[in-house]
C-alpha positions in Angstrom: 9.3 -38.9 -9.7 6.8 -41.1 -7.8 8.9 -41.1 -4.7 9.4 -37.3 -4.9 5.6 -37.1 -4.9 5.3 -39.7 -2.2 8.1 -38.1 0.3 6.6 -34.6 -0.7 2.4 -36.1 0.7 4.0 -38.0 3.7 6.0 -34.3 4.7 3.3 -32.6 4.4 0.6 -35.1 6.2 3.3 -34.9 9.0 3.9 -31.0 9.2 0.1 -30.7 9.0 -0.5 -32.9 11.9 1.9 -31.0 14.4 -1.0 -29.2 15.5 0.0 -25.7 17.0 -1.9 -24.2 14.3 -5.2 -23.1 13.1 -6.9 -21.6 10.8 -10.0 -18.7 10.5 -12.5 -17.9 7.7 -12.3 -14.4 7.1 -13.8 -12.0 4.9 -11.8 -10.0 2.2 -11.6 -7.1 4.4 -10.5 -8.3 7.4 -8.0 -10.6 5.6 -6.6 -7.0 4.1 -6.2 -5.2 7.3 -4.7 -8.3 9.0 -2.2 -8.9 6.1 -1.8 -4.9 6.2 -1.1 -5.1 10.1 1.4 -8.1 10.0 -1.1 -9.8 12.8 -1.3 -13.2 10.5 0.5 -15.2 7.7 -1.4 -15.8 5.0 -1.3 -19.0 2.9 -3.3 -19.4 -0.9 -3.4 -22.7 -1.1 -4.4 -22.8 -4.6 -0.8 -22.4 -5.4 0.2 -26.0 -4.1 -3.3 -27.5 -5.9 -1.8 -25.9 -9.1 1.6 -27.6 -8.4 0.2 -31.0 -8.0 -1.7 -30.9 -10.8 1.4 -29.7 -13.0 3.5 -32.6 -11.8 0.6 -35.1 -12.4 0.3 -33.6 -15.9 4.1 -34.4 -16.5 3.7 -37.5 -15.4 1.0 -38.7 -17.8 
């Protein structure tokens, strides 16, 4: 399971160092008519915090 973790960090260190891609602080508002529009992807990355801390959990 440690290696899963391990090859899970190292893909994601590498996709998030691609560059290409950015990122913008919006407010609630302006994230609604963008998601409404189809202008920008949005990504909660509370979702993947929650995952990691789920697999920790099951490991100890």
């Amino acid at each position: 399971m440690k290696k899963l973790f391990a090859a899970f960090m190292l893909i994601l260190l590498i996709t998030g160092c691609s560059g290409g891609g950015s990122y913008t602080d919006v407010s609630v508002d302006e994230a609604k008519e963008l998601i409404d529009s189809g202008e920008a992807q949005v990504l909660d990355v509370r979702t993947l915090m929650n995952l990691q801390q789920d697999i920790f959990q099951e490991q100890n």
